[in-house]
ZAKOLVO-305072 format. One record per residue: residue in three letters; x, y, z of N, C-alpha, C in turn. Coordinates in steps of 0.001 Angstrom, whole numbers, plus 500000, padded with zeros to 6 digits. Layout:
BEGIN
alaXYZXYZXYZ;...
// end
This chain:
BEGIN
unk413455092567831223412663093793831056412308094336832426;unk412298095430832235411920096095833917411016097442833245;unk410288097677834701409573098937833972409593100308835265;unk410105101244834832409919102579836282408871103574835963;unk408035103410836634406789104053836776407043105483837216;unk408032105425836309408627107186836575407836108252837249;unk408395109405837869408121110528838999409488110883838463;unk398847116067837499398478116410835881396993116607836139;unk387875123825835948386383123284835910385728123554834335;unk387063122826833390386768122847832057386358121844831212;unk385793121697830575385384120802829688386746120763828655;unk387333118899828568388504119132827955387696119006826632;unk388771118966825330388176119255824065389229118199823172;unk388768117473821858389295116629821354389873117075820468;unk391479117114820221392930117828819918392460117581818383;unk392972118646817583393196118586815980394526118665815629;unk394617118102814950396203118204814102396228120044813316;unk395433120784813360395366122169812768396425122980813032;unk396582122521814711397213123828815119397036123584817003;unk397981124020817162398304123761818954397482124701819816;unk396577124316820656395596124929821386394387125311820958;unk394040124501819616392979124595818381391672124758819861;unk390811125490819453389580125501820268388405124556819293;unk388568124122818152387758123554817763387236122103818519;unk386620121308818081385814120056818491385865119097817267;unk387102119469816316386898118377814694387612117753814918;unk387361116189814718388524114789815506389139114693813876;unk390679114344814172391281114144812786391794112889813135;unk391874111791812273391982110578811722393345110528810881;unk394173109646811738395708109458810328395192108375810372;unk396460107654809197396912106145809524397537105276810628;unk398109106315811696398740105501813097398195106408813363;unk398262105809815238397648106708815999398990107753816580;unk398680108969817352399396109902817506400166109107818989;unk401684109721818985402057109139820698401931110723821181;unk402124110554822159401511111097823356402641111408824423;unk403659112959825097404613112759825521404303114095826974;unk404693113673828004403850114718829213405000115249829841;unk405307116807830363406496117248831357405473117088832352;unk404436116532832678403635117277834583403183118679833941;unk403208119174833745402706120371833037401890120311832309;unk402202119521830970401273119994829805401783118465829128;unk401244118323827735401151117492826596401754117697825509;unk401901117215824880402541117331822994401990115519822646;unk401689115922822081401196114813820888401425115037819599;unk402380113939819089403387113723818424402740112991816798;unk402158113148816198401106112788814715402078112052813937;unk401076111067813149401983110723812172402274111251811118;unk401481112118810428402279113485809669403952114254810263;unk404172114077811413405498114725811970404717116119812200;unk403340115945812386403104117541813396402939117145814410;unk402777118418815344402474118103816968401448119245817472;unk400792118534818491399760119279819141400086119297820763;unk400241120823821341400401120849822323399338121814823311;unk398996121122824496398054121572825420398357121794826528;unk397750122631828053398287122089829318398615123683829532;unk399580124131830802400146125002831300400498125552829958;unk400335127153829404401124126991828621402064128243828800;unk402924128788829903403967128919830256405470127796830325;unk404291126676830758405373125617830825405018124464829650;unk405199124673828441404690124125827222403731123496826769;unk402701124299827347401291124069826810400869124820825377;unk401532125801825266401364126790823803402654127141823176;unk402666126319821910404101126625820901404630127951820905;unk403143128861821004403830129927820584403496131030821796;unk403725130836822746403690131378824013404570132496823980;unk404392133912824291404802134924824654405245135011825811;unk406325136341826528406773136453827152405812136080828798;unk406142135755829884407826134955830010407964133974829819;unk407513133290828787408328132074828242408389131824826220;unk409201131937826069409764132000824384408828130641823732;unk408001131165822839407674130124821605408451129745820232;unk407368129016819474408230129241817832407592129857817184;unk408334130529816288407514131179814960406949130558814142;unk407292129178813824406772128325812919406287126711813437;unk405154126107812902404984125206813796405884123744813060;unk406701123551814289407519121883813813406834120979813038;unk407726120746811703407301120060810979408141118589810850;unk407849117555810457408784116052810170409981116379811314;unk408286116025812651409097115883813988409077114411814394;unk410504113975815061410605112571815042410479111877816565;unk411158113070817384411055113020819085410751114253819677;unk410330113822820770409562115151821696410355114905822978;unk411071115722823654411313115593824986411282116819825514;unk411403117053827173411051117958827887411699117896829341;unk411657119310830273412283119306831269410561119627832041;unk410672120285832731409466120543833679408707121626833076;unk409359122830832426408682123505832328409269124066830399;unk409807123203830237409630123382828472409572122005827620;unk409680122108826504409655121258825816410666121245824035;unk411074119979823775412346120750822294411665119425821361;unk411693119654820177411675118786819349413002118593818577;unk412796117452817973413776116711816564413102116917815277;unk413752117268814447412713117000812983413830115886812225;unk413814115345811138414143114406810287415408114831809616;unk415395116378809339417124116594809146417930117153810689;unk417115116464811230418591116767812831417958118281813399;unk417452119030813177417264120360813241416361120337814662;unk416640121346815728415814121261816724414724122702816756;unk413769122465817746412488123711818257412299123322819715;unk412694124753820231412056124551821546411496125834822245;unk410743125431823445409843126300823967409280126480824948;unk408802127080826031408463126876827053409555127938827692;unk409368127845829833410403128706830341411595128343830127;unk412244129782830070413954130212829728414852130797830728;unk414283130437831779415455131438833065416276130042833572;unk417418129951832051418695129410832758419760130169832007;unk420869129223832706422088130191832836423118129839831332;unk422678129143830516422568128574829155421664128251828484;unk421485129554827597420711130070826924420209129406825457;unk419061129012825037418476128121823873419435129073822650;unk419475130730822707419956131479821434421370131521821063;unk421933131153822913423619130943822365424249129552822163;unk423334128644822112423543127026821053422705126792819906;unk421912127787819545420968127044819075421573126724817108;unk422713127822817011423337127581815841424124126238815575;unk424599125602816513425169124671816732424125122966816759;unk423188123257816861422073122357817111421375121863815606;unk422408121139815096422179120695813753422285118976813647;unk421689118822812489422236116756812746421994116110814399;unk421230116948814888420817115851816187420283114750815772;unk420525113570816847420168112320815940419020112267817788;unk419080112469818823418494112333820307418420113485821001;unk417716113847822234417843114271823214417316113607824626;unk418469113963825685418602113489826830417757114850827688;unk417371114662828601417079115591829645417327115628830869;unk418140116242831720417514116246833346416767117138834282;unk415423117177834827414471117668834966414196117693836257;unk413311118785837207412588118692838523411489120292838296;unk410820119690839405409585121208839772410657122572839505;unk411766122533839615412677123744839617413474124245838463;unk413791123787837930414816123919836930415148122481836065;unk416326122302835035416196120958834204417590121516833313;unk417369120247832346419068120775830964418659119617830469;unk418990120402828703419006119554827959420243119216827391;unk420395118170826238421734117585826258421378116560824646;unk421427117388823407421443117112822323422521116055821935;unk422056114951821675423420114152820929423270114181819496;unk424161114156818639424420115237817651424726113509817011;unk424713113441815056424908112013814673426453112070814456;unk427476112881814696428825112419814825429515112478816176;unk428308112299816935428563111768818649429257112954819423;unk429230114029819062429158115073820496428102115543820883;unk427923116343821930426964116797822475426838118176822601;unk425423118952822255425128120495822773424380120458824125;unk424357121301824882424025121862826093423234122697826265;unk422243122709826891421614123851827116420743123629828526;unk420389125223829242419538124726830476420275125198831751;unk420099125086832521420298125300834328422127124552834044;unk422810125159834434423585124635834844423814123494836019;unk423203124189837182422530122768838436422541121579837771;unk421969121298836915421235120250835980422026120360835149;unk423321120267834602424031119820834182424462120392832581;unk424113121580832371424081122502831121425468122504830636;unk426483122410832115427689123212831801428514121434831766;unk429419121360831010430054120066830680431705120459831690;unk432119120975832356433072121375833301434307121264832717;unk434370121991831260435490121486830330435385120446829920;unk434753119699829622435013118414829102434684118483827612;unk435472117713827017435246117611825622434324116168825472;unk432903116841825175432026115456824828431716114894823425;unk432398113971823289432506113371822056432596112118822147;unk432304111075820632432592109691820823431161109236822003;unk430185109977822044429168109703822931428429108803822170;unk427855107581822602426984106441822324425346106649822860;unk425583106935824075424596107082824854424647107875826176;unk423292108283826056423290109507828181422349109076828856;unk422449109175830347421487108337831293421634110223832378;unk420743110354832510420553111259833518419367111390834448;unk420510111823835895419755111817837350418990113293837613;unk418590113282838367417638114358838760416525114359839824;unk416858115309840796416119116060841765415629117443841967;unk415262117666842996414821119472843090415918119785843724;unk416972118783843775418401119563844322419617120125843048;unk419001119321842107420075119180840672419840118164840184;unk421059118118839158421217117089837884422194116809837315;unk422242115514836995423584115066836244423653114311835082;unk424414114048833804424253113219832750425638112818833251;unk425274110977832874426425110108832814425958109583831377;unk427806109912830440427790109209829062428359108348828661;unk427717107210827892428720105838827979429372106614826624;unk430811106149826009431428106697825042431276105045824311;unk432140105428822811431450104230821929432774103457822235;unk433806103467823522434723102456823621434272101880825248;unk433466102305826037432940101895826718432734102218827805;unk433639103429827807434439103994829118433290105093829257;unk433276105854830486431831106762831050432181108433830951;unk432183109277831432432336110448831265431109111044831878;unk431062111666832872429875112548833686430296113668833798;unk429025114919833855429157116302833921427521116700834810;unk427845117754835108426765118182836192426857118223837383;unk425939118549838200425657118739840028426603117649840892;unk427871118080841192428493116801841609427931116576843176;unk426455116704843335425646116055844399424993114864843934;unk424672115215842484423330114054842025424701113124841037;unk425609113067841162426319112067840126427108112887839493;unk427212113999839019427970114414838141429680114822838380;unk429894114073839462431589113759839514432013112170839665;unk432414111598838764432621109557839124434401110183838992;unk434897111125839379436226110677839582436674109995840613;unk436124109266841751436426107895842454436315107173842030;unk435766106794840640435522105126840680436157105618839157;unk436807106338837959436942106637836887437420105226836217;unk438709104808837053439116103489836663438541101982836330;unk436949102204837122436746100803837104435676100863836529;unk435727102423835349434465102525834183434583102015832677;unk435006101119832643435429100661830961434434099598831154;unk434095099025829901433286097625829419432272097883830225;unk431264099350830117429597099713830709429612099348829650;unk427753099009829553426816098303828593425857099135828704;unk425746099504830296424093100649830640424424101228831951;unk423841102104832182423770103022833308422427103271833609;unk422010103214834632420565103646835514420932104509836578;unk419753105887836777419884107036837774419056106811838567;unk419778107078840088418294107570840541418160109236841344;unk417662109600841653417203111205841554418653111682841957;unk420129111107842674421132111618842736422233110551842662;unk422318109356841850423263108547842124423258108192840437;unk424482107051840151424548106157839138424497104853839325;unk424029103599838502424688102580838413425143102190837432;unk426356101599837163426719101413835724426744100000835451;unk426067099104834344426480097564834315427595097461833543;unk428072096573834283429453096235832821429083094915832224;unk429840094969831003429861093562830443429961092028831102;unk430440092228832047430986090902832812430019090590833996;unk428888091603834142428043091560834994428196091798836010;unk429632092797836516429635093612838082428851094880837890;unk428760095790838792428006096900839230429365097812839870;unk429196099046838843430222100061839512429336101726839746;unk429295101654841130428530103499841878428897104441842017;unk428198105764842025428883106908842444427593107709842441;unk428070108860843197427154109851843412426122109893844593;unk425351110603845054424903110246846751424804109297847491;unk425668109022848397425764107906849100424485107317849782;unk423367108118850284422046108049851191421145107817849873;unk421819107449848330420746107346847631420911106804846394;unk421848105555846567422492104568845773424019104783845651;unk424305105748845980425853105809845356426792105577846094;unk426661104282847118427467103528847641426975102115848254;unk427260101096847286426762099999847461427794098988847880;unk428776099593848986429344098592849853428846097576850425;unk427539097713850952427003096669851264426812095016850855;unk426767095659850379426026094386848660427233094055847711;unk428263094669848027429327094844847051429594093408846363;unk429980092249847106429963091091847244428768089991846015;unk427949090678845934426605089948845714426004090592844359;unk426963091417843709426858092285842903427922091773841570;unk427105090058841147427615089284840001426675088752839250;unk426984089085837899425782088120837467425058088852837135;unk425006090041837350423903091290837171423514091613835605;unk421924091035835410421332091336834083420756092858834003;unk420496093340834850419345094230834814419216095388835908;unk419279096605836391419331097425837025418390098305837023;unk417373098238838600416429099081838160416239100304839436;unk415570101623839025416156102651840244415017103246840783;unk414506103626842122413837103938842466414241105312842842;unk413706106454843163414234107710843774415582107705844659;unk415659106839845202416753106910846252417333105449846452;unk417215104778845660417670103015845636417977102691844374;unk418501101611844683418548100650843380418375099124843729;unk418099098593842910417585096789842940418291096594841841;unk419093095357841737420026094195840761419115093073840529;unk419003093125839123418353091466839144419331090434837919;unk419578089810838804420454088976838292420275087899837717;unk420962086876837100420468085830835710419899084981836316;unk420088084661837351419433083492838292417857083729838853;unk417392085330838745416593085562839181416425086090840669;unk417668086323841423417573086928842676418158089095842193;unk417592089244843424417410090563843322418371091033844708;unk419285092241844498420592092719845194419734094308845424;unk419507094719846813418914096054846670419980096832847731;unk420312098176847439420796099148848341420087100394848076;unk420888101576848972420544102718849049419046103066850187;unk418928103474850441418085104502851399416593103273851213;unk416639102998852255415710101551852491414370102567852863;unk414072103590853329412877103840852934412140103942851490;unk413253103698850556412811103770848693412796102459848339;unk412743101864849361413731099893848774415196099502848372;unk415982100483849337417002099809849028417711098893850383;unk416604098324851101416918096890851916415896096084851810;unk415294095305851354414662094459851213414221093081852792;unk415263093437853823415676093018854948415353093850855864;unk414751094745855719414791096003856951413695095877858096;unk414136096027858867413469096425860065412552097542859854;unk411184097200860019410038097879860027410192098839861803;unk410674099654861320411147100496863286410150101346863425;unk410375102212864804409739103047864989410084104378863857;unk410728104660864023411667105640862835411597105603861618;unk411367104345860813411485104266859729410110103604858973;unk409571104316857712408590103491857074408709101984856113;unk409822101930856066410659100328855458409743099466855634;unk409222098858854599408730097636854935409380096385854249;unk409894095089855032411000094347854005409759093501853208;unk410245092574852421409538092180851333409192090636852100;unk408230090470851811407294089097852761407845088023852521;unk408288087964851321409147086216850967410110086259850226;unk410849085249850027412486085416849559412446086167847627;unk413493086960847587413458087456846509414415086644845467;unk413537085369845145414540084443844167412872084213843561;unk414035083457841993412700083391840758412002084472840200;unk412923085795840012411960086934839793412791087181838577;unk411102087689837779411555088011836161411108089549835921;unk410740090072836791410507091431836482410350092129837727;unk410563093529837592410729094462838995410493095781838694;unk409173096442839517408675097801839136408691098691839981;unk409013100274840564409188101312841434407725101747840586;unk407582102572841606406751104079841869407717105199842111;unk408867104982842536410048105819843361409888105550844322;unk409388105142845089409204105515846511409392103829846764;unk408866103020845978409377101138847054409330100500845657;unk409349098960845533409750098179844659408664096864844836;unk408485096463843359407364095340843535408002094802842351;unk408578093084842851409275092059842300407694090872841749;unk408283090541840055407287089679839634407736088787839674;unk407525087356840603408293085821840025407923085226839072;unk408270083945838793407851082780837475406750082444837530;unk406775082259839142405167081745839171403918082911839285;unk404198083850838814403119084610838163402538085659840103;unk403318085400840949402956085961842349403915087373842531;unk404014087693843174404430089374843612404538089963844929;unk405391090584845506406269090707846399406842092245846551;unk406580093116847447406596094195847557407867094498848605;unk408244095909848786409076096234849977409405098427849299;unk409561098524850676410223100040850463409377100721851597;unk409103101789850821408216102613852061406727102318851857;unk406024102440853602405192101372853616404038101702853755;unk404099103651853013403149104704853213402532104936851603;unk403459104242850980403705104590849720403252102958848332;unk402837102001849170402679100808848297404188099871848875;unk404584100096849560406191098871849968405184097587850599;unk404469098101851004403425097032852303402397096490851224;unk402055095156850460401130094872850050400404093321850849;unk401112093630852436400336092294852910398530091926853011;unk398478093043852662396606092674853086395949092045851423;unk396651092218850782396176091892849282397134090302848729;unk398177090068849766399335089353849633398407088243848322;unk397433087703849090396986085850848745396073086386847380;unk395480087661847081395296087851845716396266088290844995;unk397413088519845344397978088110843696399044087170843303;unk398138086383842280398316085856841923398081085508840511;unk399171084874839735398936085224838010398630086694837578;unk399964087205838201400211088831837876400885088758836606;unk400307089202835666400482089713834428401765091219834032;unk400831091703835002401184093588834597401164094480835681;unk401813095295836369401752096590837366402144097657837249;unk401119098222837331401436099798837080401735100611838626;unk402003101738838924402458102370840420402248103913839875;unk401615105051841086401424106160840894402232106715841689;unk402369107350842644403103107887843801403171107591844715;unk401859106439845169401612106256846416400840104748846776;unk400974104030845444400243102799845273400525102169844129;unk399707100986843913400500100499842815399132099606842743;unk398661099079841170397992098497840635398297097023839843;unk397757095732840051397753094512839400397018094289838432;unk397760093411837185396327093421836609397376091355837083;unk395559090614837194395606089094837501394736088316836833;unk394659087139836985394135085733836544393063086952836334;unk392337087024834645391496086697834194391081088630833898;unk392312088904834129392268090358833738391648091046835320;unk391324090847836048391334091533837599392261092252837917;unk392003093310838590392756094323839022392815094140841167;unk394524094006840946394557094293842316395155095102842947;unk394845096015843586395812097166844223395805097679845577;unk396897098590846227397437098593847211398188099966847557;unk398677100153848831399098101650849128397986102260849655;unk398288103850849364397888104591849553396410104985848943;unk395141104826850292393634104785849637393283106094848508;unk394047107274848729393453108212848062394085108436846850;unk395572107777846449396033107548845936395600106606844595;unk394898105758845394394526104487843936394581103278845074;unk394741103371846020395320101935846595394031100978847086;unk392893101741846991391346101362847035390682100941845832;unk390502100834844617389877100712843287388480100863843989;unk387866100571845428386273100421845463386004101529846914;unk387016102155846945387173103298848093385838103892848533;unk385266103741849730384169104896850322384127106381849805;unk383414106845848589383563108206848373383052109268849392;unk382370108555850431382051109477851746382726109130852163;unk383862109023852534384792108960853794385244110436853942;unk385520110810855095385088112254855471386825112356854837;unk387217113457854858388687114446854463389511113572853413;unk388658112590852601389038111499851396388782112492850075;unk389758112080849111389457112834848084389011111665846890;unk389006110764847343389198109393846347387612108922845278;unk387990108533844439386813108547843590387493106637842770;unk386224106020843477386163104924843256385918104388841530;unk386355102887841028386226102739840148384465102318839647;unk384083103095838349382707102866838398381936101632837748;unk382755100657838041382782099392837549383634098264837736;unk383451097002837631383733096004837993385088095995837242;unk386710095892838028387696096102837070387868094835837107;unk387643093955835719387512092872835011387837093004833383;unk388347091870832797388515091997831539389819093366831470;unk390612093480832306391375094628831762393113094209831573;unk393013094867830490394495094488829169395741095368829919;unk395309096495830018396396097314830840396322099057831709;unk396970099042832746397012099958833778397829101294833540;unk397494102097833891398388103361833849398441104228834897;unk399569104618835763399213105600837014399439106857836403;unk398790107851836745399621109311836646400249109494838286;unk400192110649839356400996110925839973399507110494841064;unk398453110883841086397391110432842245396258109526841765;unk396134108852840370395265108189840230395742106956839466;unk394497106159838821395234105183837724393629104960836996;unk394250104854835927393282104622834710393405103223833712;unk392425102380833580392830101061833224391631100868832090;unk392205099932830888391846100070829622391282098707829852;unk389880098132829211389352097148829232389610096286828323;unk389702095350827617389973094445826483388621095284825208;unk387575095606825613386554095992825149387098097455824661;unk387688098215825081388168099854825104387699100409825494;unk386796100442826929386750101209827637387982101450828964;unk387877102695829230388691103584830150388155103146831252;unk388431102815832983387813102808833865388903103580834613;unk388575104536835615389458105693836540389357105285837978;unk390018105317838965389853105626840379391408106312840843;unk390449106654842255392073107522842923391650108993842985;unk392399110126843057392294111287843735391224111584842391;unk389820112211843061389353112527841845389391113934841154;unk389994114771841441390275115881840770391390115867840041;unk392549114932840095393667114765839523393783113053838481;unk392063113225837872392120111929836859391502110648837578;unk391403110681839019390102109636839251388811109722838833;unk388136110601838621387095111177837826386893111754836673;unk386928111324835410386831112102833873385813112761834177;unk384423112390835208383440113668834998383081114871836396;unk384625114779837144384899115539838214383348116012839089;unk382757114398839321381432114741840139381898115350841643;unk383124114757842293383798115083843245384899116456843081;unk384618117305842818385981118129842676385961119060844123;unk387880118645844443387487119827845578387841120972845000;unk387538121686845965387285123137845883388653123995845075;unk389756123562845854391003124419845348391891123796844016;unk391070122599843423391718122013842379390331122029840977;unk390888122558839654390240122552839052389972121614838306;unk388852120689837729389184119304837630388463119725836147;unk389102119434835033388306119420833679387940117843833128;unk386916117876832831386238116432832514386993115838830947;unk386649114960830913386692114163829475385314115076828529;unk385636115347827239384496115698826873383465114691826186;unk384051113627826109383426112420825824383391110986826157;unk383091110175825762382713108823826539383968108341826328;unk384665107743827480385890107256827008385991105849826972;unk385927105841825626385379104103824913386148103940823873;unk386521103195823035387428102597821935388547103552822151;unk389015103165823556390223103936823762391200102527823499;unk392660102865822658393857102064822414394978102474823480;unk394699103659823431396282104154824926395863105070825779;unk396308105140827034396409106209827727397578106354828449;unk398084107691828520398999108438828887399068109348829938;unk399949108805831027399313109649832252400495111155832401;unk399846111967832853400925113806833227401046113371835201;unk402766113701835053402547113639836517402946114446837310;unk402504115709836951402941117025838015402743117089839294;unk403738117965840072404155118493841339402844118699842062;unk402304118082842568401026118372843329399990118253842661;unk399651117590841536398595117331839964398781116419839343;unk397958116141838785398025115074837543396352114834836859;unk397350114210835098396166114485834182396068113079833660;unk395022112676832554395540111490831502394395112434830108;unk395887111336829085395033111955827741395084110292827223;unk393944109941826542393655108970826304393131109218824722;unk393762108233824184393755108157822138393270107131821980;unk391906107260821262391169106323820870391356105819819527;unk390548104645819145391234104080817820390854105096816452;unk389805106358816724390236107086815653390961108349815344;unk392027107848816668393905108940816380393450110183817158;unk391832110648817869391325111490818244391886111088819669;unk392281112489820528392751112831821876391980113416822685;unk391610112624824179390548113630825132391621113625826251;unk391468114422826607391819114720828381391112114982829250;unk391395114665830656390931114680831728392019114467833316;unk391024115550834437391970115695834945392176117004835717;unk393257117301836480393808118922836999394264119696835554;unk393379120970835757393485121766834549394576122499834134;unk395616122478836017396653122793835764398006122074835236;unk397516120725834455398608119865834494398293118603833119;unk397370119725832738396679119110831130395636118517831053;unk394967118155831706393608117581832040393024119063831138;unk392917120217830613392448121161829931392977121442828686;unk391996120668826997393004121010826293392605121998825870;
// end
């Protein structure tokens, strides 16, 4: 198992199943609780009725039924099964295959000239940035519809996509690419042939994939036999000559923005690509470079987590081991000898959180970030908003993009990190040019939280055990429902 911590001055209000952008204050109660799905923008919360409630930007799919310039629906999605999204829209699934989508429309493949074709979807894939995105419907007799930015991979370059099993797609603010495993094993890519979307160098040595992992412009593909076959930006996984050798055995593939890490059956870990993201684990800490290599040997490891930006390896014996950039959480020597009996880690953009022996929280990186949990809130040009309590007893962590929010065994919420962007539910600290909307209530018998991790923002919406939704947070990024 691996986990990528993938890269959010109103009073928020607790979501109704009525109707999307409901101004009311009436908490509705199912039998499960609602999931919860974020572009950095905005929210959709996904009910167990198959309705959805959406909040946040609503140019960029905060309002279903949003007027020009950005297209809504006429009707609100009903026996919806998945929610996915690019940056600035959002599409649903309903139960007979049928799709809805919404949000901005300035690409060069248009939602009205597929949308007849968009029947029997059984998934959707996305590739997404602050700029543009594409979606990529897999249909239940395994071809695919298109839609979205071409950059990002809208346009299939002639290819006939069919016999598709599965799509893995890369993405930056440069472009995008989908790589598709087919159901005989063999790969097929389309899109930005910067971010991956040309493997005609390696076409031959794509049969017997099992999985593919992106990172913002590369592929890795596992095969059955446990080699590793690359392509796509060389400065950012997509040439792992290095390592080529050492690249057997491979269980597990995990990607940071510009790297990749192998963890293999034995428990050692194979890293390339652009060693300021972690892809050297060996690197020279230079003048030039923020690399920091990882403090002790990378053998005995059963799990391995990014932020994007560096990599934090879990061993057997319950200890943890960092490397990448060393601005960003790669460097966790000052915390090294507390952790220990690491459970769980979560990572925001710029830090990364432990939970340890006895439910303790330990963390690292970047102070304004989260990398403080007990940070000086006077520290002069600091935006950081400390945790307001002893983080003890806690079950599990969540980063959004500048803070982290951690759930107690008890169900309470505890926050620290940038406090206008979700270190603060009651934005006592807000600066000036960020609008920070509070929680409108005590955030207690909370079961999940869900962090938004927008381009310069971030929110969390947190679902308590009675299916009721609060937010908190930058108002521009859903922290406002």
């Amino acid at each position: 198992m691996h986990r990528v911590i993938s890269l959010v001055s109103c009073v928020a209000i607790v979501l109704s199943i009525s109707g999307c952008n409901d101004s009311s204050d009436n908490e509705v109660s199912l039998d499960s609780p609602p999931t919860v799905a974020s572009n950095g923008n905005a929210f959709v919360a996904l009910h167990a009725d198959g309705t959805i409630t959406a909040w946040g930007n609503e140019h960029y799919g905060g309002n279903i039924h949003c007027g020009f310039p950005c297209r809504g629906v006429a009707n609100e999605p009903k026996d919806v099964i998945q929610v996915a999204s690019i940056s600035d829209a959002f599409a649903t699934v309903n139960g007979s295959g049928s799709v809805n989508f919404w949000g901005m429309e300035n690409f060069d493949v248009g939602y009205d000239e597929i949308k007849s074709h968009l029947n029997n979807v059984s998934q959707i894939v996305t590739t997404s940035a602050t700029n543009g995105g594409a979606f990529a419907a897999m249909k239940q007799d395994g071809t695919v519809v298109l839609w979205g930015a071409s950059d990002w991979g809208a346009h299939n370059g002639g290819q006939t996509l069919e016999n598709i099993s599965s799509i893995t797609a890369s993405y930056n603010n440069g472009g995008g690419a989908f790589a598709a495993i087919k159901l005989d094993g063999t790969v097929i890519t389309w899109g930005n042939p910067y971010n991956g979307g040309d493997s005609g160098a390696v076409s031959g040595d794509l049969h017997d994939v099992i999985s593919i992992t992106a990172t913002g412009s590369a592929f890795a593909a596992l095969k059955r036999d446990g080699t590793v076959v690359v392509w796509g930006n060389e400065g950012s996984g997509g040439d792992a000559s290095s390592v080529a050798s050492e690249l057997n055995d491979v269980v597990d593939i995990i990607a940071s923005e510009a790297a990749f890490s192998a963890l293999t059956g034995s428990g050692d870990v194979i890293s390339w690509g652009n060693k300021d993201y972690g892809g050297d684990p060996h690197c020279d800490d230079g003048f030039i470079s923020f690399c920091t290599p990882a403090s002790s040997e990378l053998t005995n490891v059963i799990d391995i987590v990014t932020n994007g930006e560096s990599f934090v390896a879990i061993k057997s014996d319950g200890s943890a081991v960092s490397w990448g950039n060393s601005t960003k959480g790669g460097n966790s020597s000052e915390v090294q000898s507390q952790l220990v009996g690491v459970t769980d880690i979560a990572g925001n953009s710029g830090a990364y959180a432990a939970i340890t022996e006895g439910g303790k929280v330990v963390a690292w990186g970047n102070d304004s970030t989260g990398g403080d949990p007990y940070c000086d809130i006077n520290t002069p040009f600091s935006d950081c908003s400390p945790a307001k309590a002893e983080l003890s007893d806690v079950v599990s962590i969540v980063g959004n993009n500048q803070a982290f929010a951690a759930i107690t065994a008890s169900g309470n919420v505890l926050t620290w990190g940038d406090a206008s962007n979700g270190g603060d539910p009651l934005c006592e600290k807000q600066v000036d040019f960020v609008s920070c909307a509070k929680a409108s209530s005590a955030l207690t018998e909370v079961i999940d939280v869900v962090p938004s991790r927008g381009e310069g923002g971030s929110a969390f919406a947190a679902i308590k055990s009675d299916n009721s939704i609060i937010a908190w947070g930058n108002s521009d990024h859903g922290g406002k429902q």
